[in-house]
C-alpha positions as CSV (number, residue, x, y, z in Angstrom):
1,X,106.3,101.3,124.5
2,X,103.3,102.5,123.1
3,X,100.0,100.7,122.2
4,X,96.8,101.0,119.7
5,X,93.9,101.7,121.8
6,X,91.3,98.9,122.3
7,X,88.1,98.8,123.2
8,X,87.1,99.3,127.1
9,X,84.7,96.4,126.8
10,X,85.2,93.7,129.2
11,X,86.4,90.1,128.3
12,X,83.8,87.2,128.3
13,X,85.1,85.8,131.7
14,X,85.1,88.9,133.2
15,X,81.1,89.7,131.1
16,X,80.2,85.7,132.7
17,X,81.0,87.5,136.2
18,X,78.8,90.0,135.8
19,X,75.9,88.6,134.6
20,X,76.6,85.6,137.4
21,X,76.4,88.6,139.8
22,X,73.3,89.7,138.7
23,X,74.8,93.1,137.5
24,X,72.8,92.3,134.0
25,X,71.1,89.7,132.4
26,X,71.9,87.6,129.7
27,X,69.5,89.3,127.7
28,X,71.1,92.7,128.3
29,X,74.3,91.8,127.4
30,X,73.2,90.2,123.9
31,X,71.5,93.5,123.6
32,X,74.2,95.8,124.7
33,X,76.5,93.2,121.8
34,X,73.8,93.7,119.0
35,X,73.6,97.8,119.9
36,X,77.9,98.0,119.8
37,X,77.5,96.2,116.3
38,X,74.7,98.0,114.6
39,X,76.0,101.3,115.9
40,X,79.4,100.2,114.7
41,X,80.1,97.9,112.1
42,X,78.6,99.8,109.0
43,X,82.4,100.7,108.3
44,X,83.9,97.4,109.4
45,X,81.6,95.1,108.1
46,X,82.7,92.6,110.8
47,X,79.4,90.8,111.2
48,X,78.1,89.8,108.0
49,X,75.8,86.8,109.5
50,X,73.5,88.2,112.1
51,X,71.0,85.8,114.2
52,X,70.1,88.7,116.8
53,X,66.3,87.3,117.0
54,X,67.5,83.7,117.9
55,X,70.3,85.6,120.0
56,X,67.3,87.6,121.9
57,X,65.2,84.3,122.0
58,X,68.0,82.4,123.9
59,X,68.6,84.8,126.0
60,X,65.4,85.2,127.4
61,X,65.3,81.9,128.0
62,X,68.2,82.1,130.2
63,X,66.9,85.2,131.9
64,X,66.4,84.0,135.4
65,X,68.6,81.4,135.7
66,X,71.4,80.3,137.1
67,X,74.3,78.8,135.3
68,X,75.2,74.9,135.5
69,X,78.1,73.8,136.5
70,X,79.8,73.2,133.4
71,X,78.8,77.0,132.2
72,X,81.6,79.2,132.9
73,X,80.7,81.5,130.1
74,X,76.6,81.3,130.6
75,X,75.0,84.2,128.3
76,X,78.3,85.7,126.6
77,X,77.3,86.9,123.5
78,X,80.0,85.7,121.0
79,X,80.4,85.4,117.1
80,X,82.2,82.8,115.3
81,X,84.2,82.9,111.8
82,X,81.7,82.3,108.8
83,X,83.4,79.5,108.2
84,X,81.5,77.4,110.9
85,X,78.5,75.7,110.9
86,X,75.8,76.9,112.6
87,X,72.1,75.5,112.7
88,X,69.7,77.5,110.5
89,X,72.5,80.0,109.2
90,X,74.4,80.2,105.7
91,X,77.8,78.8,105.4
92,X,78.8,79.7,102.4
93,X,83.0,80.5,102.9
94,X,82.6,83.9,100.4
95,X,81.2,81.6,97.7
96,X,77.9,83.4,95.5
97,X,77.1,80.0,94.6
98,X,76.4,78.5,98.2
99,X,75.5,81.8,99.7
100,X,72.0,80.2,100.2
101,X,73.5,76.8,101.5
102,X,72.0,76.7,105.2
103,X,73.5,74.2,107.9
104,X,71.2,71.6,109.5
105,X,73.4,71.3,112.8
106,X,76.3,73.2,114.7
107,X,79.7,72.7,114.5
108,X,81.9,71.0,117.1
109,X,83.3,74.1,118.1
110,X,80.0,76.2,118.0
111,X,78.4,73.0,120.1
112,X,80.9,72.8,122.8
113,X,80.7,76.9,123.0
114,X,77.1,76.6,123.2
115,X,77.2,74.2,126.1
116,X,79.6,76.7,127.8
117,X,76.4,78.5,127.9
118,X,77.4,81.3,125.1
119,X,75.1,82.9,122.9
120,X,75.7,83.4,119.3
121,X,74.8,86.9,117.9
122,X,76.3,86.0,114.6
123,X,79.0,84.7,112.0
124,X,82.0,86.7,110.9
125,X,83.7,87.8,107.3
126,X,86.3,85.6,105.6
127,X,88.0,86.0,102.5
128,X,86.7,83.4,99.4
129,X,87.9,79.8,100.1
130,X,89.7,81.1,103.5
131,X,92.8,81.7,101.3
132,X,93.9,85.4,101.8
133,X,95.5,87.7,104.6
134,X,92.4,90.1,103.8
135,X,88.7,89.5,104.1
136,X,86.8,90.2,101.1
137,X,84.1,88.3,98.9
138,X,81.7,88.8,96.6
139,X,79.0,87.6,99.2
140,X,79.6,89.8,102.2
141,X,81.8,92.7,100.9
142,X,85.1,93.8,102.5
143,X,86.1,93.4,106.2
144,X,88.2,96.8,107.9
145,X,90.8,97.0,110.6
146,X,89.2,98.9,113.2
147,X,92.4,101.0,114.0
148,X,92.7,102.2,110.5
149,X,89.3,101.4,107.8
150,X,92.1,101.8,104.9
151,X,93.8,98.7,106.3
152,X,93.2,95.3,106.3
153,X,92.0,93.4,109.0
154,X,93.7,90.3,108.1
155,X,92.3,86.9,107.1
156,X,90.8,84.4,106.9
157,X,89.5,85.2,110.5
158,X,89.6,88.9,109.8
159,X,86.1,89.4,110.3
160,X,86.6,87.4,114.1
161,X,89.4,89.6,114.8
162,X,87.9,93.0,113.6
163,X,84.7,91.9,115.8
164,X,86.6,91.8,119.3
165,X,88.9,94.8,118.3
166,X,86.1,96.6,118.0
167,X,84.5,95.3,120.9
168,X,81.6,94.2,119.3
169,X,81.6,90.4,121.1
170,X,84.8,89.5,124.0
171,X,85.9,86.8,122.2
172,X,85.4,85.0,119.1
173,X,86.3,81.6,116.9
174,X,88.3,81.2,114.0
175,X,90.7,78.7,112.0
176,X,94.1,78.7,110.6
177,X,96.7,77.1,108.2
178,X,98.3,80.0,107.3
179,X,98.3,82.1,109.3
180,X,94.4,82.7,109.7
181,X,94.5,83.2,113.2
182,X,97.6,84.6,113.7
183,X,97.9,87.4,111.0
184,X,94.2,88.9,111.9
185,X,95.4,88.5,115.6
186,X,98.4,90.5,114.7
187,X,97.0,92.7,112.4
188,X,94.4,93.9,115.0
189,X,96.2,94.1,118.4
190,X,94.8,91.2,119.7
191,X,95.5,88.1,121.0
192,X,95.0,84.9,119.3
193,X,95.6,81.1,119.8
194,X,96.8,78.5,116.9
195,X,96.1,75.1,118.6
196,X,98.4,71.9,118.1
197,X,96.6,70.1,114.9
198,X,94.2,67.4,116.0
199,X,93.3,69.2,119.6
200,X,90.2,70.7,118.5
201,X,88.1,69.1,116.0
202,X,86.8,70.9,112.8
203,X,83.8,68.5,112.7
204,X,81.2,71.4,110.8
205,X,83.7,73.0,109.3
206,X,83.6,71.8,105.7
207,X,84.0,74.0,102.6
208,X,80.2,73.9,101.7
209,X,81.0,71.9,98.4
210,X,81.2,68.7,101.3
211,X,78.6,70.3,103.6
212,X,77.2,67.7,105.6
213,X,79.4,64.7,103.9
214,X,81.4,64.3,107.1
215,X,84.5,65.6,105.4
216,X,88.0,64.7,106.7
217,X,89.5,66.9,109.3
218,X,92.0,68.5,106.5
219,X,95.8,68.4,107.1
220,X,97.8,71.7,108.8
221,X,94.2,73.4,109.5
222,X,93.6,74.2,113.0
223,X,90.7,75.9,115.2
224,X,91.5,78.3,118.0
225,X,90.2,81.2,119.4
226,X,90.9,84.9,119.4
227,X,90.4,87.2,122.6
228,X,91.2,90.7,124.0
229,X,93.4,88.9,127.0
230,X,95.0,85.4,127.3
231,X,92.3,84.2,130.2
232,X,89.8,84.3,127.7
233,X,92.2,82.2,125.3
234,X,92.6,80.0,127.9
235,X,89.2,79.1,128.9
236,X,88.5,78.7,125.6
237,X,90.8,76.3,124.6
238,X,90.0,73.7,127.4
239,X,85.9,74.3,126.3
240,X,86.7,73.1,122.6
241,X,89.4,70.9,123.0
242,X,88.4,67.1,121.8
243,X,91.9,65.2,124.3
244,X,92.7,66.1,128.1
245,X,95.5,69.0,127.9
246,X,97.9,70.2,130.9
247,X,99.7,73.0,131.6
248,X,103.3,73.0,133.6
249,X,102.8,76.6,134.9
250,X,106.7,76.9,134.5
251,X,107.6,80.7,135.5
252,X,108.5,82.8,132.7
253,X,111.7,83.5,134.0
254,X,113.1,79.4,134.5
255,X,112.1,79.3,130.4
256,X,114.8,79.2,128.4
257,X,113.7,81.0,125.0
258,X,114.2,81.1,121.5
259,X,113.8,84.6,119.7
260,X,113.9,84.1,116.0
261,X,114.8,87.7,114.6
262,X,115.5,86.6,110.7
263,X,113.7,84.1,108.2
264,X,116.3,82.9,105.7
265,X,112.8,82.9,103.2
266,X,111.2,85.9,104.3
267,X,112.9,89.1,105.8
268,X,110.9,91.1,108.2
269,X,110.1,95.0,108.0
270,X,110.8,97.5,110.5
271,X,107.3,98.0,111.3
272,X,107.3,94.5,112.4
273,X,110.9,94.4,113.4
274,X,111.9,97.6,115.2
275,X,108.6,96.3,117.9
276,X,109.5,93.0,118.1
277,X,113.5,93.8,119.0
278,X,111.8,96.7,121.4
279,X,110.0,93.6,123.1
280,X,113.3,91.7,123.4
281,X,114.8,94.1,125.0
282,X,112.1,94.4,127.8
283,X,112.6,90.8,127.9
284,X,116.2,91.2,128.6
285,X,115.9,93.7,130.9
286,X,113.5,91.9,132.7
287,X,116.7,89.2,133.2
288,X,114.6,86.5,130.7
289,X,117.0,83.6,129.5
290,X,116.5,84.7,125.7
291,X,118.7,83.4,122.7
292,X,119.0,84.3,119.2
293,X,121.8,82.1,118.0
294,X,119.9,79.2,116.4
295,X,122.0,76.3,117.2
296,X,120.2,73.3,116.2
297,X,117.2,74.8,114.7
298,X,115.3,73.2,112.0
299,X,115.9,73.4,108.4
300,X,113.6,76.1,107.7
301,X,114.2,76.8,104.1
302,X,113.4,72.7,103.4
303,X,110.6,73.6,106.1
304,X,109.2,76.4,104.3
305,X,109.3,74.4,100.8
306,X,107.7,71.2,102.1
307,X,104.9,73.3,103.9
308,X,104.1,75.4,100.6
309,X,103.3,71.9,98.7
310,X,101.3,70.9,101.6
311,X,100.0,74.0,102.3
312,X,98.5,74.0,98.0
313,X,97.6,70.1,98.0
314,X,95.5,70.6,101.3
315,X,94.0,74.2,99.9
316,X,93.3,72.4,96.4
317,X,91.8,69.2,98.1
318,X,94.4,68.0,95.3
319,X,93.2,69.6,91.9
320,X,95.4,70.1,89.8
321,X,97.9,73.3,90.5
322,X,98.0,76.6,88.3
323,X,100.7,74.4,85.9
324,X,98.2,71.3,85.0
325,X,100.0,69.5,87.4
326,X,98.4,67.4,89.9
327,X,100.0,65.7,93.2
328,X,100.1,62.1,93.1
329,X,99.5,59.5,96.3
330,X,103.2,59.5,96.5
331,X,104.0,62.5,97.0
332,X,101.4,63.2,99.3
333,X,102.9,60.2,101.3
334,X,106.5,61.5,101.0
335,X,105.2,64.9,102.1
336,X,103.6,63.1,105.2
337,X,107.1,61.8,106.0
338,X,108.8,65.2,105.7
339,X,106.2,66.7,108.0
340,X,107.2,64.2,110.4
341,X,111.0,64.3,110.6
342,X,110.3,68.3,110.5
343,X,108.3,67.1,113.7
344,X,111.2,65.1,115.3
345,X,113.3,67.8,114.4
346,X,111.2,70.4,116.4
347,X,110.8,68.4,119.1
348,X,114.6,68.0,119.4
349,X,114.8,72.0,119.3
350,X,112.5,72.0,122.4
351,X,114.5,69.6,124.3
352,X,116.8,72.6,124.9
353,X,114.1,75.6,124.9
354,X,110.8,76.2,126.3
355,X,109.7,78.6,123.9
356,X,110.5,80.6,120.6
357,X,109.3,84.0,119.9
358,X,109.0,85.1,115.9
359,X,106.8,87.3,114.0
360,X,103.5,86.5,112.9
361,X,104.0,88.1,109.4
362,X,106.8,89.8,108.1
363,X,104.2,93.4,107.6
364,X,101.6,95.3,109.6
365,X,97.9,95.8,108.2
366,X,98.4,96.5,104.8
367,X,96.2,98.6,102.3
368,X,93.3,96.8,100.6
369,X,94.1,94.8,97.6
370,X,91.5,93.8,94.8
371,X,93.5,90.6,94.5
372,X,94.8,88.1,97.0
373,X,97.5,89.6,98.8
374,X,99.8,86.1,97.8
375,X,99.5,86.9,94.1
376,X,100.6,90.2,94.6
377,X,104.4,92.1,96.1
378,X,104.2,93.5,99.2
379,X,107.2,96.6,100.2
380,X,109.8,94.9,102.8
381,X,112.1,98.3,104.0
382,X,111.2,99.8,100.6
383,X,112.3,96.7,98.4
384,X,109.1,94.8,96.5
385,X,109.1,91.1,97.5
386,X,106.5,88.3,96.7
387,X,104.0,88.6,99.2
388,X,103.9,84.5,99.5
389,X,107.4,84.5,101.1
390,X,105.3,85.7,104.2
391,X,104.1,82.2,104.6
392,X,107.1,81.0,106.1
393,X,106.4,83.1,109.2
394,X,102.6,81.4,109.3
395,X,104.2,77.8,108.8
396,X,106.7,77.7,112.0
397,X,104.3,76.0,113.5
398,X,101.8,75.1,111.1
399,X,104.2,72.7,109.1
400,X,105.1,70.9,112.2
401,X,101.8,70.8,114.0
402,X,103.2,73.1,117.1
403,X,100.3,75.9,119.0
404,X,101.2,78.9,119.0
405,X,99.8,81.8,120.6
406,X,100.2,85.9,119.1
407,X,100.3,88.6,121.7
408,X,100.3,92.3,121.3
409,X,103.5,93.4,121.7
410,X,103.5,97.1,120.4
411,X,103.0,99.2,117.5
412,X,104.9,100.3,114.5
413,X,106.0,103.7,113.6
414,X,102.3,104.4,111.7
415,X,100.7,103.3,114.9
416,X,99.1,100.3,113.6
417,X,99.4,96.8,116.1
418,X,102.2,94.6,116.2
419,X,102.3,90.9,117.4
420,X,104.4,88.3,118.3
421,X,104.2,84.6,118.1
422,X,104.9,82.7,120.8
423,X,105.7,78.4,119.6
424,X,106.1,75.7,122.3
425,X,106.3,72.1,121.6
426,X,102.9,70.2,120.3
427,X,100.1,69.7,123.1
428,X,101.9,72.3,125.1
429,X,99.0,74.7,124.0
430,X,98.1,76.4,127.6
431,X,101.9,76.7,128.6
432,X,102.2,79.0,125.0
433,X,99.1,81.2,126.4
434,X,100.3,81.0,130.1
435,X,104.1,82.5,128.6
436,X,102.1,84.8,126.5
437,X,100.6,86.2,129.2
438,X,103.7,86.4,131.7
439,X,105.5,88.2,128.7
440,X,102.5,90.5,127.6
441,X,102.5,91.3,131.7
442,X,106.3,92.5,131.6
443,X,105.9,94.5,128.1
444,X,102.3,96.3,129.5
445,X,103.1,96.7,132.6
């Protein structure tokens, strides 16, 4: 099985080793991150916020020094999605408008990294309003996939995932509630983390129309991380997250598993499928307890509906929609009880397996588009198909609140990545890295 290249740049726990060792200092390895990014991101136009002075400022203040106790990743250079708060820098979320709007204090996420001991060397590209499978804005230009510049590299977190694909910074921070994560993570070949809803808060991360009002933690959007390997995942999910989270460490091969090969909404391609069956297979091989009959799944075709209306509301901070119409109190209330049995009904689906494996989106990377991808068709085996219907892949587990973690699992017949979710039951966020990892170690290895 063959795999896009990546860059030979170490991981941040394996960059906090060596400047722990002494083998450079912080101050070398923000400089050796701003020299990889301004010798390589004039055609990828990752890193579209750039705070190397402050970067060089804290590192030298850390030059000398040990790390504390709580600071496993102690000067790591890292960037985080634009999306983010950070003090003194413009969040702006692709918006002319705000583009001079600067934040007066960090986010939770960029405060809890910072205390990790990370330094950040800047903020990353998202598409306008975080509401596109491509990164692009007025503001900040166009984001490219690093394996192929005609291709996108996803979105909204397409500048985070372009940055460590590059290996401009080991690991980075974005968000998700459609995908945002997952399909940059995917697109990329890369692995990325959606996090059960509520585990890490989005305190700073307001659209800046609500900058600094202390705005709601919004429903079905997450915060998780993206990384080269699953360690880095790891680590960075117990740094942000706001409850105390365990891990069963269940071997991969006592999980019973779920592989769900066809969305009754949203058929897949072969670039997507042809990897993902060629991953089952290994799995099979490998003697993995791995189903694909779908006795007792969930309603997904009531699933996909009720997550679209959700998915607009919570997008629309409940203007009215492109019809004049405008979602009242009850139906937001009726939606809320809908997510919930959709909850139960996941929850009874686990009861039996461990994990399911799906696609992240039904297509690779896909050619720039002047227009958000979801307005447009995209090409499924030849046949043009609304390219929303590729939201029911993103809303397996954002509809029901369930982590999720995309691995690389291949490429497709053009060479570009290939990923594949896996789902585990809510708060079961490290066991869905932890079975990422054991399945990434049988397809790599």
């Amino acid at each position: 099985m063959s795999y896009p290249k990546l860059t030979g740049e170490p991981g941040a726990i394996e960059l906090a080793a060596q400047i722990s060792a002494g083998e450079l200092s912080p101050l070398e390895a923000v400089d050796a991150a701003i020299a990889r990014i301004e010798a390589g991101d004039g055609e990828i136009n990752a890193v579209v916020v750039r705070d190397f002075e402050r970067a060089r400022d804290t590192a030298r203040s850390l030059d000398g020094k040990a790390a504390g106790k709580d600071q496993p990743l102690f000067g790591v250079p890292i960037t985080v999605k634009e999306s983010f708060d950070v003090a003194g820098l413009p969040t702006c979320w692709g918006h002319e408008n705000f583009a001079g709007q600067i934040a007066a204090a960090d986010s939770h996420v960029v405060s809890a990294l910072k205390a990790a001991g990370v330094i950040i060397v800047g903020k990353t590209n998202v598409p306008v309003d975080l509401a596109d499978w491509q990164s692009f804005n007025p503001v900040y230009g166009r984001t490219r996939n690093p394996h192929d510049p005609a291709m996108s590299a996803g979105g909204s977190s397409g500048g985070s995932a372009a940055a460590v694909a590059a290996g401009f910074v080991p690991c980075e921070y974005g968000t998700d509630i459609g995908g945002s994560v997952r399909v940059p993570a995917h697109f990329n070949g890369i692995w990325g983390h959606k996090t059960s809803w509520g585990l890490v808060s989005k305190a700073g991360h307001d659209h800046p129309i609500t900058q600094g009002a202390g705005a709601h933690d919004g429903a079905l959007s997450i915060a998780g991380p993206l990384a080269r390997n699953p360690e880095d995942l790891d680590l960075l999910v117990r740094l942000t997250a706001n409850l105390p989270i365990k891990q069963r460490s269940k071997p991969i091969r006592e999980c019973r598993i779920f592989y769900l090969r066809e969305h009754p909404v949203s058929p897949t391609d072969a670039s997507v499928r042809e990897p993902l069956d060629a991953a089952f297979a290994a799995f099979d091989k490998a003697g993995l307890r791995v189903d694909t009959d779908g006795v007792g799944l969930p309603d997904l075709v009531t699933q996909h509906a009720d997550y679209l209306k959700m998915l607009n509301i919570a997008m629309a901070r409940g203007e009215p929609g492109p019809g004049g119409e405008r979602a009242t109190a009850t139906d937001w209330f009726e939606l809320l009880d809908r997510q919930s049995r959709c909850e139960s009904a996941w929850a009874e689906f686990f009861q039996d397996y461990d994990f399911v494996l799906a696609a992240p989106t039904p297509i690779v990377a896909f050619p720039h588009r002047d227009r958000q991808i979801f307005q447009e068709n995209y090409t499924i085996d030849g046949v043009e198909r609304p390219a929303a219907e590729g939201l029911a892949w993103a809303g397996l587990a954002t509809f029901p609140n369930l982590p999720s973690t995309v691995l690389p699992v291949g490429a497709s017949a053009s060479g570009l990545p290939c990923g594949m979710q896996v789902m585990g039951p809510h708060w079961r966020d490290l066991d869905c890295i932890a079975a990422a990892k054991a399945l990434g170690e049988i397809l790599h290895h």
